[in-house]
ZADO-1210 file (C-alpha; in nm, 4 decimals, padded with zeros to 6 digits):
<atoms>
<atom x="00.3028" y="-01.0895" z="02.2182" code="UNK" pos="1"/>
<atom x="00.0090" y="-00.9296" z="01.9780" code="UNK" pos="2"/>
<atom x="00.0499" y="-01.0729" z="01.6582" code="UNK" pos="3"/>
<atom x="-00.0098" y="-00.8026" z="01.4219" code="UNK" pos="4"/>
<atom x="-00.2181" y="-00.7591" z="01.1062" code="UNK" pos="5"/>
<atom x="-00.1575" y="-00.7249" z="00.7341" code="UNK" pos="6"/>
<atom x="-00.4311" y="-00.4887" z="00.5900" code="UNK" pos="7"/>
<atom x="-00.4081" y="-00.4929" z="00.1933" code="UNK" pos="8"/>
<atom x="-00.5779" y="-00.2134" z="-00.0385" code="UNK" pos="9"/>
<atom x="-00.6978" y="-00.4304" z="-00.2752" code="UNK" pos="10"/>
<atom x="-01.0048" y="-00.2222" z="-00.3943" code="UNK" pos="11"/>
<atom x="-00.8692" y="-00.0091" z="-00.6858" code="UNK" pos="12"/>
<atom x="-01.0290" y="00.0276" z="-01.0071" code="UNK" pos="13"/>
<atom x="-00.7747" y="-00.0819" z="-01.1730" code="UNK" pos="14"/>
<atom x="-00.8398" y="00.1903" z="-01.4564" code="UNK" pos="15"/>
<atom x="-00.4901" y="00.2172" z="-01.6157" code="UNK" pos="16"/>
<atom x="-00.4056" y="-00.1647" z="-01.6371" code="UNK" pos="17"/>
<atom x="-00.7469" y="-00.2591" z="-01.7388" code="UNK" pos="18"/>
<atom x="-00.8558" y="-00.5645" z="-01.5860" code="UNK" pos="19"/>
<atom x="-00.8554" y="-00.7137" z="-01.2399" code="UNK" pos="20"/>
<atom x="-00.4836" y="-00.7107" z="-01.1821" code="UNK" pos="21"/>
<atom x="-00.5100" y="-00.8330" z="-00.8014" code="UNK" pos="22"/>
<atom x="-00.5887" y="-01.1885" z="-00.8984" code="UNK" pos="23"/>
<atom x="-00.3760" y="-01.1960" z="-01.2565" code="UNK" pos="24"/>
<atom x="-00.1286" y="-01.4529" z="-01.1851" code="UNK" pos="25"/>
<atom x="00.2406" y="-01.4233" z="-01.2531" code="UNK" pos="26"/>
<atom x="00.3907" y="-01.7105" z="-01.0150" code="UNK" pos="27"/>
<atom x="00.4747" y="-02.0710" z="-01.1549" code="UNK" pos="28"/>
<atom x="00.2213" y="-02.2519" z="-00.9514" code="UNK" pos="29"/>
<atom x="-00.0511" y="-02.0036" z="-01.0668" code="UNK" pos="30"/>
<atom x="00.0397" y="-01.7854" z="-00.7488" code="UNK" pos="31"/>
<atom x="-00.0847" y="-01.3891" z="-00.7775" code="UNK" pos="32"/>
<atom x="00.1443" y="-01.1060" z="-00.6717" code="UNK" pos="33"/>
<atom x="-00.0571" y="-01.1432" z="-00.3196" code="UNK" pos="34"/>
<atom x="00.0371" y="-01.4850" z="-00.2599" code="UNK" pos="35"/>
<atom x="00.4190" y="-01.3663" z="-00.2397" code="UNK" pos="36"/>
<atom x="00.2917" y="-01.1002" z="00.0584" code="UNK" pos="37"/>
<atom x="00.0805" y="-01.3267" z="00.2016" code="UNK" pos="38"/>
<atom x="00.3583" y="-01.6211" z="00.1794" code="UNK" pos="39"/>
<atom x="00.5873" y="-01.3754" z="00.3049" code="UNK" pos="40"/>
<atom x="00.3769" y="-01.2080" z="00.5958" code="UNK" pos="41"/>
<atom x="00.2774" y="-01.5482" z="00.7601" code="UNK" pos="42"/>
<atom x="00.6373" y="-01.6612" z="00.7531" code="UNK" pos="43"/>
<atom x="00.7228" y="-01.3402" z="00.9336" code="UNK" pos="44"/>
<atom x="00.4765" y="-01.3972" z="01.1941" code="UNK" pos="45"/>
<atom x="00.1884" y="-01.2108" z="01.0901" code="UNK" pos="46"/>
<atom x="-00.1443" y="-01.3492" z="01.2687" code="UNK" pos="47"/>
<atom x="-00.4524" y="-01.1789" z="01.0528" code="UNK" pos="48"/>
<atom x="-00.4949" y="-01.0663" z="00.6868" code="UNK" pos="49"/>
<atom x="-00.7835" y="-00.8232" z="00.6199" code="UNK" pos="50"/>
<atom x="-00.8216" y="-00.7415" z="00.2722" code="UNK" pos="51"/>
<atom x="-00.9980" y="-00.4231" z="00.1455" code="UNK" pos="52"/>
<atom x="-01.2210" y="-00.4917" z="-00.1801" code="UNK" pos="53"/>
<atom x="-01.5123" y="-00.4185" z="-00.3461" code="UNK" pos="54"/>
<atom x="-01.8090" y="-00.6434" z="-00.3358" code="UNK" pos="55"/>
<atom x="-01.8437" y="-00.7149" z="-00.7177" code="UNK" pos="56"/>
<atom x="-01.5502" y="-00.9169" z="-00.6385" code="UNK" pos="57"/>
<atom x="-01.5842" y="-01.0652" z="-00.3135" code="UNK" pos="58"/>
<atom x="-01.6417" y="-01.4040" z="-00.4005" code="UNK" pos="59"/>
<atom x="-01.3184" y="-01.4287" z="-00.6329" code="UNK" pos="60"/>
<atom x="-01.1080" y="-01.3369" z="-00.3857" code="UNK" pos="61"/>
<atom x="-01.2719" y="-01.5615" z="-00.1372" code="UNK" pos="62"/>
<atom x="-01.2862" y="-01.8550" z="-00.4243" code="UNK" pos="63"/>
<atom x="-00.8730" y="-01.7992" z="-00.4912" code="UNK" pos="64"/>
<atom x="-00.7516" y="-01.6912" z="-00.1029" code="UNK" pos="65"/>
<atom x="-00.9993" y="-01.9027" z="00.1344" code="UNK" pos="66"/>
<atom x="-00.8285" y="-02.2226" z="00.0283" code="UNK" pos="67"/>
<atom x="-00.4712" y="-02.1331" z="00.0139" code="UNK" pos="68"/>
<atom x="-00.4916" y="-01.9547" z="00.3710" code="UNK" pos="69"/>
<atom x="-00.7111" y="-02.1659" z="00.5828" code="UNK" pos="70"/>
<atom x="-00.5202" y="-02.2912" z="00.9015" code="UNK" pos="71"/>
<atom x="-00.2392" y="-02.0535" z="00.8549" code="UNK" pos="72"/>
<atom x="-00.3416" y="-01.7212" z="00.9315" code="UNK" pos="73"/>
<atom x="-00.7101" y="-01.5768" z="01.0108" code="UNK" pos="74"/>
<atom x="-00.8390" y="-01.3679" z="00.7524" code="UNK" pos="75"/>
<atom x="-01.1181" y="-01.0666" z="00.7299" code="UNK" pos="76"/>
<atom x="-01.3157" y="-00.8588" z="00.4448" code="UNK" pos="77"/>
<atom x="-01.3828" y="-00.4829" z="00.4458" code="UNK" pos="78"/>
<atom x="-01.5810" y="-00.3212" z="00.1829" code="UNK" pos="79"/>
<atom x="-01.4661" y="00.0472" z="00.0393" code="UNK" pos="80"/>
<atom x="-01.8077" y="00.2307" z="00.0030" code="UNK" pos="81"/>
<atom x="-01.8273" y="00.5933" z="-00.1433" code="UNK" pos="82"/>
<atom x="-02.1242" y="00.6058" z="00.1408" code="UNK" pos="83"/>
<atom x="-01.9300" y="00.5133" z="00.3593" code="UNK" pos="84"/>
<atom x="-01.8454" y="00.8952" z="00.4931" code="UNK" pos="85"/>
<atom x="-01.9075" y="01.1049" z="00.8539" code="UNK" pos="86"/>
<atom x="-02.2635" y="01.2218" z="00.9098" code="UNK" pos="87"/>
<atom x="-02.3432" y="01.5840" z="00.7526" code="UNK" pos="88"/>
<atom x="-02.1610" y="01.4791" z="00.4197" code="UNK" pos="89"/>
<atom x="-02.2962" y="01.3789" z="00.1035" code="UNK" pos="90"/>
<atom x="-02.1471" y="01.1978" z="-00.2308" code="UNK" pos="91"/>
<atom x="-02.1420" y="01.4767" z="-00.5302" code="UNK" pos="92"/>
<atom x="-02.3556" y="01.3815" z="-00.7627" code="UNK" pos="93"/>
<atom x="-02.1718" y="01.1638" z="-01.0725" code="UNK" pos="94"/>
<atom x="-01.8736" y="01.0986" z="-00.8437" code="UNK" pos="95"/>
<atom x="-01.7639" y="00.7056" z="-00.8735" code="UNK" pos="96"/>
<atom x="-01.3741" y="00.7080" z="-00.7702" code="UNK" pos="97"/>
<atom x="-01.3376" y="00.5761" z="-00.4871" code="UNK" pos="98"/>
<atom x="-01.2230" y="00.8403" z="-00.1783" code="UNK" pos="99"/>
<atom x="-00.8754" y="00.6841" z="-00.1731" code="UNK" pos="100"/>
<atom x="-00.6248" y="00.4968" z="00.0060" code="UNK" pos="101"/>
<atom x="-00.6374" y="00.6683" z="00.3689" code="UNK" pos="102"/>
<atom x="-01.0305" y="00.6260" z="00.3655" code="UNK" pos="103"/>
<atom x="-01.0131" y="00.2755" z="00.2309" code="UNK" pos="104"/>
<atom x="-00.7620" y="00.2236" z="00.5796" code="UNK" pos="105"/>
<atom x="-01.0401" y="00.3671" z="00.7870" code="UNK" pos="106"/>
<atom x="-01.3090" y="00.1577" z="00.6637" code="UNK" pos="107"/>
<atom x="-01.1224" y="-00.1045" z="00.8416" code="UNK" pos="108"/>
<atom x="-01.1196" y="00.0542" z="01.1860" code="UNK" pos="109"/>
<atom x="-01.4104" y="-00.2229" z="01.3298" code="UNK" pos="110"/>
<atom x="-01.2073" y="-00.5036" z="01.2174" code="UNK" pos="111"/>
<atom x="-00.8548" y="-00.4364" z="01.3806" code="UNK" pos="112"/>
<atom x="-00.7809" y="-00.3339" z="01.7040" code="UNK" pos="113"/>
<atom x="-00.3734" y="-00.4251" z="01.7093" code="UNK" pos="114"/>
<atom x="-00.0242" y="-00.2944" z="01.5254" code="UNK" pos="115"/>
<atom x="-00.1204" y="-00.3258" z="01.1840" code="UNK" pos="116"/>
<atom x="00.0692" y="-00.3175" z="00.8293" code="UNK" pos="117"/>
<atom x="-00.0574" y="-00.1399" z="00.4955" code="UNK" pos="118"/>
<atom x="00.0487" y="-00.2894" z="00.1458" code="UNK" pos="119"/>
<atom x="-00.0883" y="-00.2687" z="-00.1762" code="UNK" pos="120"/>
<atom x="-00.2318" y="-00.5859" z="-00.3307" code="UNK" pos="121"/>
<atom x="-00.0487" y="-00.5386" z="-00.6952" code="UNK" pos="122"/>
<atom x="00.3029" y="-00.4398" z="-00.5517" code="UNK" pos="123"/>
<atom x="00.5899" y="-00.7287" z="-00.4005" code="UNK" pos="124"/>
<atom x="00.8025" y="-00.6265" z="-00.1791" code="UNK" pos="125"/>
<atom x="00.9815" y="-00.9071" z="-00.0259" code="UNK" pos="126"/>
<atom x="01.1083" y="-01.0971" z="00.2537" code="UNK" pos="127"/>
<atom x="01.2501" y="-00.8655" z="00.4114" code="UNK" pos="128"/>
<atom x="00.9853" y="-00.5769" z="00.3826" code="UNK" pos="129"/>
<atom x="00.7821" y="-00.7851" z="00.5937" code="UNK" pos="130"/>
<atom x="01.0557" y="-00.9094" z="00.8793" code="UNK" pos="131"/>
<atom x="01.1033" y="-00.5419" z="00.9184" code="UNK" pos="132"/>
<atom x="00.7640" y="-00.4438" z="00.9421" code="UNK" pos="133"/>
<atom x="00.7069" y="-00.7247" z="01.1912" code="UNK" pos="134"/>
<atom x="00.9895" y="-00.6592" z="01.3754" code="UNK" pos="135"/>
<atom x="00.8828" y="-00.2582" z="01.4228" code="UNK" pos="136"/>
<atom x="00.5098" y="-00.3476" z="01.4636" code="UNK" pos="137"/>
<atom x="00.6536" y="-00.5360" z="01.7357" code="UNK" pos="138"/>
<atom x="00.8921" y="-00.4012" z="01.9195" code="UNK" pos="139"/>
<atom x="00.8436" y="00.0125" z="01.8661" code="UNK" pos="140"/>
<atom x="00.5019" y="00.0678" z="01.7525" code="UNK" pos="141"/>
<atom x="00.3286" y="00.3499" z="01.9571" code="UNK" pos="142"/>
<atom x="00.0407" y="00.6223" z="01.9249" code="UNK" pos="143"/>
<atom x="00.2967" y="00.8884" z="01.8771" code="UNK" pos="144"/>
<atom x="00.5473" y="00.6461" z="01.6820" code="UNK" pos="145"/>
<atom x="00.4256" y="00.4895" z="01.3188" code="UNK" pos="146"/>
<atom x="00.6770" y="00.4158" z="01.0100" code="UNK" pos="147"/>
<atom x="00.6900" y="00.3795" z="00.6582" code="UNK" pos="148"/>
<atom x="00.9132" y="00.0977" z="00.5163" code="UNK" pos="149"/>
<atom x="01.0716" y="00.2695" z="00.2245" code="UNK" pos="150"/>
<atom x="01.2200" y="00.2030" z="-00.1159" code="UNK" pos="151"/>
<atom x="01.4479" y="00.4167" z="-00.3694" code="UNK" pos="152"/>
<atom x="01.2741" y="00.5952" z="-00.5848" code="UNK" pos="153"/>
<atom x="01.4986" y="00.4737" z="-00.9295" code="UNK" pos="154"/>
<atom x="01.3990" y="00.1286" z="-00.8393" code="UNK" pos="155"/>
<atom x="01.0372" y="00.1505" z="-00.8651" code="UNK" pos="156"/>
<atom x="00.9655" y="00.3202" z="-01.1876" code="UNK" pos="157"/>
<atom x="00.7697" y="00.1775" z="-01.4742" code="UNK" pos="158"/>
<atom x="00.9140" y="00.1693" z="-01.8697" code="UNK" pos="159"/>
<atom x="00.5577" y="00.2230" z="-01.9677" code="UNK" pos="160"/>
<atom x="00.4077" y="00.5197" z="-01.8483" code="UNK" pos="161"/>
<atom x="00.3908" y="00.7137" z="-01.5046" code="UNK" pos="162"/>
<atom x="00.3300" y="00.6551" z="-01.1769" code="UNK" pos="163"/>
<atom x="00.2240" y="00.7616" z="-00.8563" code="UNK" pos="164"/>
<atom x="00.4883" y="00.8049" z="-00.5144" code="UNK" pos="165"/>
<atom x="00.5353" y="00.9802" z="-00.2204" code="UNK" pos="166"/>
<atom x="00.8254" y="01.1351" z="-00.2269" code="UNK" pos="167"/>
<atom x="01.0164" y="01.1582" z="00.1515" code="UNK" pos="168"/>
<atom x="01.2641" y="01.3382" z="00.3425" code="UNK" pos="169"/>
<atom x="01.3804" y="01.2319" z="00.6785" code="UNK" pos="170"/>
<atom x="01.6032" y="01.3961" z="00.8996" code="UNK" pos="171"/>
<atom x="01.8999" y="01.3350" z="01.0616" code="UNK" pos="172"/>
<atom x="01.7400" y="01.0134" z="01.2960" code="UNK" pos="173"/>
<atom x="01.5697" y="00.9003" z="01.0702" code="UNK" pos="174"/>
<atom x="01.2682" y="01.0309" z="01.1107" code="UNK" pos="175"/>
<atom x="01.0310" y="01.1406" z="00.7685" code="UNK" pos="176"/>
<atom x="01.0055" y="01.5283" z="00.7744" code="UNK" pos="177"/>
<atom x="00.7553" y="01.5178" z="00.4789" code="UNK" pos="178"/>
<atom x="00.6231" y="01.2923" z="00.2500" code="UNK" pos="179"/>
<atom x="00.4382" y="01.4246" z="-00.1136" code="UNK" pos="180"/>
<atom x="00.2220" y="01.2617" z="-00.3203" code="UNK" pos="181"/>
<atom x="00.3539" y="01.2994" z="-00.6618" code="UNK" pos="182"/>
<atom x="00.0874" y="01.1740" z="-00.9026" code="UNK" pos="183"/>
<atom x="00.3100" y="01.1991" z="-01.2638" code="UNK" pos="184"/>
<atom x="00.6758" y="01.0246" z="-01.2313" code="UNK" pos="185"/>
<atom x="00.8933" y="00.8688" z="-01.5312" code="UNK" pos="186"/>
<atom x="01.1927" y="00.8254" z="-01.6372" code="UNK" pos="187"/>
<atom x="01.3459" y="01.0105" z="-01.9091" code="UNK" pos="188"/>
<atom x="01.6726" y="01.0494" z="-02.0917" code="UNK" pos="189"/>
<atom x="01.8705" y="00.8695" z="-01.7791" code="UNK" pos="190"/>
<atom x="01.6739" y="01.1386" z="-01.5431" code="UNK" pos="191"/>
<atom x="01.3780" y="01.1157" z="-01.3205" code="UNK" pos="192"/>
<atom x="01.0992" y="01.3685" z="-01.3903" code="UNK" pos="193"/>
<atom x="00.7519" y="01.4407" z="-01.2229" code="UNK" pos="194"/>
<atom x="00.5063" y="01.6286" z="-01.3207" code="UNK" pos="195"/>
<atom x="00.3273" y="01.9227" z="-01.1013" code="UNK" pos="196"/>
<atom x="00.0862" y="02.1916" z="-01.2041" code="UNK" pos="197"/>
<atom x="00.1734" y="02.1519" z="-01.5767" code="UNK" pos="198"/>
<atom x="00.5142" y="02.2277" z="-01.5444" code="UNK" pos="199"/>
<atom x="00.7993" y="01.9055" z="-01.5509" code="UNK" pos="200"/>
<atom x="01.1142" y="01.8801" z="-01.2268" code="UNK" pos="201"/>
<atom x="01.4214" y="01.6640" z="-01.2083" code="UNK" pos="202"/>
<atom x="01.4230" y="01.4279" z="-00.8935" code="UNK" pos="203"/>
<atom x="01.6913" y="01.2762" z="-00.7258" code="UNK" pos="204"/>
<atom x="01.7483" y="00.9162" z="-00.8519" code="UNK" pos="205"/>
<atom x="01.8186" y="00.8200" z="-00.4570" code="UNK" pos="206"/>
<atom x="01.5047" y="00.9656" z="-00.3785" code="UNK" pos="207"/>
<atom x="01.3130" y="00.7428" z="-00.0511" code="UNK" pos="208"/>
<atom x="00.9876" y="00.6568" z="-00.1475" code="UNK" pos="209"/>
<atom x="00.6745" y="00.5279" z="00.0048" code="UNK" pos="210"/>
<atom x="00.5069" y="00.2318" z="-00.2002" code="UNK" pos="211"/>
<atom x="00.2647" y="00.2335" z="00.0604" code="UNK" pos="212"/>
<atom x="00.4589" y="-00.0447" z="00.2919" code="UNK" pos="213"/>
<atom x="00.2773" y="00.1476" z="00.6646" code="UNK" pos="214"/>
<atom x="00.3649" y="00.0419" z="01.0169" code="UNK" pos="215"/>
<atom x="00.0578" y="00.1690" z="01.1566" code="UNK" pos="216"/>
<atom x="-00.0788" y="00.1411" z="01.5814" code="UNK" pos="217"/>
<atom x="-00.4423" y="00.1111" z="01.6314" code="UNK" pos="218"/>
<atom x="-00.4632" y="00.4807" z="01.7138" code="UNK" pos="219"/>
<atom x="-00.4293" y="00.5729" z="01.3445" code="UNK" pos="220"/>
<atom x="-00.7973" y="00.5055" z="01.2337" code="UNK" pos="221"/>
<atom x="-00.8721" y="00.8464" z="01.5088" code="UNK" pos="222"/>
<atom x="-00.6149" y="01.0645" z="01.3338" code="UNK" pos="223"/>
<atom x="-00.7694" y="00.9471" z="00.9963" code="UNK" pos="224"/>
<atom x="-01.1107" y="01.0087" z="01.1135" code="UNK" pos="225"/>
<atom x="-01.0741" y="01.3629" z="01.2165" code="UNK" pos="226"/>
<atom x="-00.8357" y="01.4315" z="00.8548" code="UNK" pos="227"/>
<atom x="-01.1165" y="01.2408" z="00.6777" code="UNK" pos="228"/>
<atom x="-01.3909" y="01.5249" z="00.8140" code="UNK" pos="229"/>
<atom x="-01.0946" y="01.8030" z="00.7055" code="UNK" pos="230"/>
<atom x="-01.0644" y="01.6630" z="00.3465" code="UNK" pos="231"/>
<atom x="-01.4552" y="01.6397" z="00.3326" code="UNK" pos="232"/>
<atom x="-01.4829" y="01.9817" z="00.3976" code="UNK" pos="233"/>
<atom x="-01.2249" y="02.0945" z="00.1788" code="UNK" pos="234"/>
<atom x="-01.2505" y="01.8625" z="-00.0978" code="UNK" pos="235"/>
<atom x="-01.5817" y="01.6558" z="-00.0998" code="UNK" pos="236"/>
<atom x="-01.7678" y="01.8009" z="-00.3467" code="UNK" pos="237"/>
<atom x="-01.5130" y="01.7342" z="-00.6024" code="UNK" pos="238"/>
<atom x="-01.5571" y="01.4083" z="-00.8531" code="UNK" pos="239"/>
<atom x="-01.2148" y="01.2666" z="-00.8029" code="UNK" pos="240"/>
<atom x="-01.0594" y="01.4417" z="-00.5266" code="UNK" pos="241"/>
<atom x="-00.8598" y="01.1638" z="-00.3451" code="UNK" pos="242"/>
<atom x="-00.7844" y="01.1666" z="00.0749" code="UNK" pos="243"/>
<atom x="-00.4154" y="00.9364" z="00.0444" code="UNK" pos="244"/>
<atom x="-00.2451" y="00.8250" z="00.3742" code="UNK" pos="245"/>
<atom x="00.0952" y="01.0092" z="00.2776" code="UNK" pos="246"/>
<atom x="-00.1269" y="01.2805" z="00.3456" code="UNK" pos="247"/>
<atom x="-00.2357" y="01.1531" z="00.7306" code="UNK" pos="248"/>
<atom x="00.1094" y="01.0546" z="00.7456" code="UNK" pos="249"/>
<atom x="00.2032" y="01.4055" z="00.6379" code="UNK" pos="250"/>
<atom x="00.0005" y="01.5930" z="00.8636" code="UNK" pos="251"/>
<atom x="00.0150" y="01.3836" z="01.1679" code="UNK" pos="252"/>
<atom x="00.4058" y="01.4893" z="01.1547" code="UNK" pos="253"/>
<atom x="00.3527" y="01.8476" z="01.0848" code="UNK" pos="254"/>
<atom x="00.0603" y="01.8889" z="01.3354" code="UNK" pos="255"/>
<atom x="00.3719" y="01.7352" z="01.6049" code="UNK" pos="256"/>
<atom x="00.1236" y="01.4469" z="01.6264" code="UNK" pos="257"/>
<atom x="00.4046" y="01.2132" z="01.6567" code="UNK" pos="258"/>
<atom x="00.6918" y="01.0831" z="01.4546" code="UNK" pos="259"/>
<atom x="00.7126" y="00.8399" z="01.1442" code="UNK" pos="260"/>
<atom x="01.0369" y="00.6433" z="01.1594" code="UNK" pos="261"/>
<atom x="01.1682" y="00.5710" z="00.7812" code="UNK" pos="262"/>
<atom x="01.2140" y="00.1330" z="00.7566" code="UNK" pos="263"/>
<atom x="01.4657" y="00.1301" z="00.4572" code="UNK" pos="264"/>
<atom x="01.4375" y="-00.2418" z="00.3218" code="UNK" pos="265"/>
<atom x="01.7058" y="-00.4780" z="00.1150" code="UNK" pos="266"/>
<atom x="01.4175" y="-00.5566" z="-00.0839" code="UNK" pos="267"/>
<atom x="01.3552" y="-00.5216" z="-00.4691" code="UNK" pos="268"/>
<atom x="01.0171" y="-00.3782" z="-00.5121" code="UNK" pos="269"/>
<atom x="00.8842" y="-00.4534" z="-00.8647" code="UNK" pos="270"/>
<atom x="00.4530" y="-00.3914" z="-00.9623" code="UNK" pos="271"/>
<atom x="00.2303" y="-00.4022" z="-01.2356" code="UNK" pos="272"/>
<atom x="00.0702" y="-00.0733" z="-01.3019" code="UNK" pos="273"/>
<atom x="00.0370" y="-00.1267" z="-01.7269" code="UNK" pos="274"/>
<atom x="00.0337" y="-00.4011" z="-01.8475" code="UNK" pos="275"/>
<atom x="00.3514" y="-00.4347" z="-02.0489" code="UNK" pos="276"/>
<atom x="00.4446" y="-00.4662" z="-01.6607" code="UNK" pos="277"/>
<atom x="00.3523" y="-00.7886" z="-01.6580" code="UNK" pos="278"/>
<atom x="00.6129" y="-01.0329" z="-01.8270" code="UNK" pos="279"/>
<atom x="00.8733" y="-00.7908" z="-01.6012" code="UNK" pos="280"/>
<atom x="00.6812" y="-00.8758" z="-01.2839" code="UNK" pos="281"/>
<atom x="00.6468" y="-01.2725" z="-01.3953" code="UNK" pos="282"/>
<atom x="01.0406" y="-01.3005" z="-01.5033" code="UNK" pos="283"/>
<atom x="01.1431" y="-01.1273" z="-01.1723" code="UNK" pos="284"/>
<atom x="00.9288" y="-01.4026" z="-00.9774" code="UNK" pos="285"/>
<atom x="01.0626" y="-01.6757" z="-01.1718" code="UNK" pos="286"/>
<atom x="01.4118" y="-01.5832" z="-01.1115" code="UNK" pos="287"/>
<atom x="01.3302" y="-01.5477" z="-00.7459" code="UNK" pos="288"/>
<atom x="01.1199" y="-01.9104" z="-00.7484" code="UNK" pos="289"/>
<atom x="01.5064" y="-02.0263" z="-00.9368" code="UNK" pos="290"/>
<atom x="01.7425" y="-01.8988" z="-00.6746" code="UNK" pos="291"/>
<atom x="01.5749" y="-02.0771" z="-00.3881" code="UNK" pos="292"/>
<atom x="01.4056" y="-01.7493" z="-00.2289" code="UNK" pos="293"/>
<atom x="01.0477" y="-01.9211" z="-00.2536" code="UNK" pos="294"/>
<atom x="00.9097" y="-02.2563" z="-00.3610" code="UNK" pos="295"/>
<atom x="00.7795" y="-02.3196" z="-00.7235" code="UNK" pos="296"/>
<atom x="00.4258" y="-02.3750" z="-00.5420" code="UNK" pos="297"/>
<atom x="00.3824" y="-02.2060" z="-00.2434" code="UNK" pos="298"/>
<atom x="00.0912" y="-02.3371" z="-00.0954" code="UNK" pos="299"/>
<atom x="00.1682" y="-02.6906" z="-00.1785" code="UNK" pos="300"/>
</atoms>
């Protein structure tokens, strides 16, 4: 059997948090929020990590992760370049944000060639997150088959300002119909509200949710490709136009590409987006590390 590969978007500015929040670290041994994937990916049976960064930071995350990792689980670097585009297209002059999470999955298409996971380095999402990725990127994996293990929406909201989700709705197998980037979500007043075109909706607190847990096959870097020469066209001369993978996902199911199966998970999701996140995200951990659910050093 193909072991397959955790890929994790670790490459983000980090813009509303304000400091390198992919190596802050919340656990009691001095573990980051990626130690608890990583911890939790290997024990599921995951055999590569590839993490997506920028090279200003390269050697951190090689100084922190090298160590910890070596002799359980190979591990790979890709580099998120705004150059980094299809021939015939240019950077618009000024433009520094990066071109988002679907490209920043493509720039890994020379580096993995098996079933792959996507997670974002500043999110957990727990044990059992990863045995049911594992167990899909496994067992029903295809071209025409991909999933996205999904969490409800009321659960993964931040106290301290908004956030970004794709929203989903799946049909009667299953099966995601659509999934929408919505860039402005809160909670207010015991409701859920987003924010679209200047004007403010109610959302379902049971809402599914991507937090951008993907099941992907190999044959998803293609799909991307051609979207990421669609986008370009449409949308590359803008200064922060961003090309997300709920949008492949999106229109690989519309386009009757294939299917994305919906992975709903027992797991709590919790994240640092602000950083009056933080002693939420490090109390969570510790009350995990106290119930037994991971050891107080988990590298030791």
């Amino acid at each position: 059997m193909q072991k397959p590969t955790l890929l994790i978007l670790a490459a983000g500015m980090a813009s509303r948090y304000g400091s390198l929040k992919q190596i802050q670290q919340f656990g009691p041994g001095g573990e980051t929020i990626m130690d608890y994937s990583l911890f939790d990916a290997i024990r599921a049976g995951f055999g590569k990590v590839v993490f997506i960064i920028r090279k200003d930071f390269a050697q951190d995350f090689k100084d922190i992760f090298e160590p910890k990792l070596k002799g359980k689980v190979d591990v790979d670097y890709v580099f998120q370049e705004l150059t980094d585009i299809p021939e015939g297209f240019s950077v618009p002059e000024g433009r520094t944000k990066p071109w988002g999470t679907a490209h920043a999955v493509l720039c890994a298409a020379d580096v993995i060639d098996e079933p792959f996971a996507v997670i974002n380095a500043d999110d957990f999402y727990g044990k059992d997150a990863f045995e049911k990725a594992f167990h899909f990127l496994t067992q029903d994996v295809s071209p025409t088959k991909y999933a996205n293990v999904g969490y409800e929406l009321n659960k993964t909201l931040s106290d301290h300002g908004t956030v970004s989700r794709g929203v989903i709705v799946v049909d009667k197998d299953n099966n995601l119909t659509s999934i929408t980037e919505r860039t402005k979500i809160y909670p207010k007043d015991g409701k859920i509200i987003y924010e679209e075109n200047d004007e403010k909706f109610e959302a379902p607190t049971d809402s599914k949710v991507s937090m951008n847990y993907w099941c992907f096959d190999p044959s998803v870097f293609e799909v991307t490709r051609q979207q990421f020469t669609e986008f370009l066209r449409a949308h590359g001369q803008e200064a922060k136009s961003e090309f997300f993978i709920p949008l492949v996902a999106d229109e690989f199911i519309r386009r009757g590409e294939g299917i994305v199966k919906l992975v709903p998970t027992s797991s709590q999701w919790f994240g640092v987006t602000y950083k009056e996140d933080a002693p939420f995200v490090k109390g969570s951990i510790d009350a995990l590390v106290a119930s037994g659910a991971y050891p107080a050093k988990l590298w030791s």
